[in-house]
C-alpha positions as CSV (number, residue, x, y, z in Angstrom):
1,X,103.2,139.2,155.7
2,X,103.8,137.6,152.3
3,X,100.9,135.6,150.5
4,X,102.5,131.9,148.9
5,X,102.1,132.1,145.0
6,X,99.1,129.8,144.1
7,X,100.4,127.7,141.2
8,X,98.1,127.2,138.0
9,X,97.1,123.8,136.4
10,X,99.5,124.9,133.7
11,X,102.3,125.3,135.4
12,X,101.5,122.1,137.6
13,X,101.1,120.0,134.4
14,X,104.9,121.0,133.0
15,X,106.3,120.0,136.2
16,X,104.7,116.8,136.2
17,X,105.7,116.4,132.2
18,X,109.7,117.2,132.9
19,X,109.6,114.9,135.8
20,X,108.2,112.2,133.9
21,X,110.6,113.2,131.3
22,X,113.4,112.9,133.4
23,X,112.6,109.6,134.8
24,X,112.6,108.1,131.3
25,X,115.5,109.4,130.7
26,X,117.2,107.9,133.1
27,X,115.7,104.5,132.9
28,X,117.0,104.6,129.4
29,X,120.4,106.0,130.2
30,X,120.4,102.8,133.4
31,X,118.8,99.8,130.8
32,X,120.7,99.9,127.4
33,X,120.2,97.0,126.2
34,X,116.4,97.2,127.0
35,X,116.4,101.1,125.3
36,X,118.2,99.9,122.4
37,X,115.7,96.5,122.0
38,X,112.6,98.9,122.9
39,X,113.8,102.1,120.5
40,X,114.1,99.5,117.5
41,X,111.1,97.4,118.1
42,X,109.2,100.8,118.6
43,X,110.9,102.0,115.0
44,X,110.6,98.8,113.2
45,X,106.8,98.8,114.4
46,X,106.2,102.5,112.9
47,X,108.3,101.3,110.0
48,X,105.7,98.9,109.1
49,X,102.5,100.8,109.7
50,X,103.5,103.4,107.3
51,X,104.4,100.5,104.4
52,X,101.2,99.0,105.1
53,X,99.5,102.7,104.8
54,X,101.1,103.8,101.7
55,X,100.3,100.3,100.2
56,X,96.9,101.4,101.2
57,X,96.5,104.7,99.7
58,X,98.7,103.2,96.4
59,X,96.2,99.9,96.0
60,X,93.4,102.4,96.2
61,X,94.6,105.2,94.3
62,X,95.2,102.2,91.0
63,X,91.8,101.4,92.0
64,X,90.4,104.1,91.6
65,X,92.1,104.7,88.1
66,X,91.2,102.0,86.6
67,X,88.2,100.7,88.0
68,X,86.0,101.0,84.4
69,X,89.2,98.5,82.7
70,X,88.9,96.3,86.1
71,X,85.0,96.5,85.6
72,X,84.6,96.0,82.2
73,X,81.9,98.6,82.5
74,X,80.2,101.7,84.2
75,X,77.9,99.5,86.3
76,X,77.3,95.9,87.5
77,X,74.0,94.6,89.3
78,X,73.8,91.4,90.9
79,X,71.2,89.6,92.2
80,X,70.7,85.8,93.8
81,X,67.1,85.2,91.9
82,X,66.3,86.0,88.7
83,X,65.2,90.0,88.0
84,X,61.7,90.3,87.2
85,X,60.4,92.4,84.2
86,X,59.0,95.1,86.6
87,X,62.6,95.4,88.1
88,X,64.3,95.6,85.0
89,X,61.9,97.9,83.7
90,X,62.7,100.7,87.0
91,X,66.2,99.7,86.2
92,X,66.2,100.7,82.5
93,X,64.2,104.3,83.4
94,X,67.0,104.8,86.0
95,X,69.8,104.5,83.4
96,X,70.4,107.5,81.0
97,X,69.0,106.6,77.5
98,X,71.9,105.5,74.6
99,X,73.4,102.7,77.3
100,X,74.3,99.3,76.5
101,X,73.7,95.9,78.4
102,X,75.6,92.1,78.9
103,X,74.0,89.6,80.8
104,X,76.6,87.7,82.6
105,X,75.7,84.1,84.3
106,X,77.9,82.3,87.0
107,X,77.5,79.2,88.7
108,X,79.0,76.2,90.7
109,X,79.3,73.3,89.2
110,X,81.1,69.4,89.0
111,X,83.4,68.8,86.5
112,X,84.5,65.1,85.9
113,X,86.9,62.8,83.5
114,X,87.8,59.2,84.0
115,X,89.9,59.6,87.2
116,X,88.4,62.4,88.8
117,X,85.8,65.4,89.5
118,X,86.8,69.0,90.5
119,X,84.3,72.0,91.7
120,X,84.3,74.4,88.9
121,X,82.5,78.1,88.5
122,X,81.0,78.4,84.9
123,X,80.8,81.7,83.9
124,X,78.8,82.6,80.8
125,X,79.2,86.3,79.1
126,X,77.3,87.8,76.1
127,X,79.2,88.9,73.1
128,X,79.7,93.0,73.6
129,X,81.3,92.2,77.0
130,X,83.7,94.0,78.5
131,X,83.0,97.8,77.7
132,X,86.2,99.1,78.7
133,X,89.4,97.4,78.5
134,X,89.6,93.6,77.3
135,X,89.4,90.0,78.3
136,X,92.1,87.9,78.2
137,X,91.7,84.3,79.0
């Protein structure tokens, strides 16, 4: 009396693969045209994803360089209302003690002549701006 061989998950799962293998093998041996359409738009589609990453990691790694130039300084705070003197105060305590400071102020505004008005941002920097790099108008 023999006892059948019990097959593992393993070996179960490696059948299963080669089959599936060799049914997409043939399906692309059978539909040329569709392989060669399909093997392209799949190559075409990686092609892309890996320019658009290393554009990624290149945009950020020039970033990253020369953020300070970009900048024009070590930090930048923003806010929509005017800081108050308390704020300013916890700001200054926060900041290690030989640092320097340029207010910048930025609005929308309406610019007209004769003929016509445009939107315009005003932007108005004090002298000692930027820290790093310069500005070229």
């Amino acid at each position: 009396m023999s006892i059948p061989a019990v097959k593992t998950s393993a070996q179960k799962r490696s059948k299963r693969f080669w089959l599936w293998f060799r049914l997409a093998f043939k399906e692309l041996v059978n539909h040329r045209r569709f392989s060669i359409f399909f093997i392209l738009n799949l190559s075409l589609g990686l092609a892309g994803f890996i320019a658009l990453d290393s554009f990624q990691v290149s945009l950020d790694r020039h970033l990253t360089r020369n953020s300070k130039s970009i900048l024009g300084a070590d930090l930048s705070l923003s806010a929509r209302q005017p800081i108050s003197p308390q704020q300013l105060e916890q700001l200054e305590q926060m900041l290690p003690s030989p640092w320097e400071a340029s207010k910048k102020i930025h609005f929308v505004t309406m610019a007209a002549n004769d003929a016509n008005s445009r939107l315009i941002q005003m932007v108005a920097i004090e002298k000692g701006f930027p820290f790093y790099g310069s500005l070229v108008l």
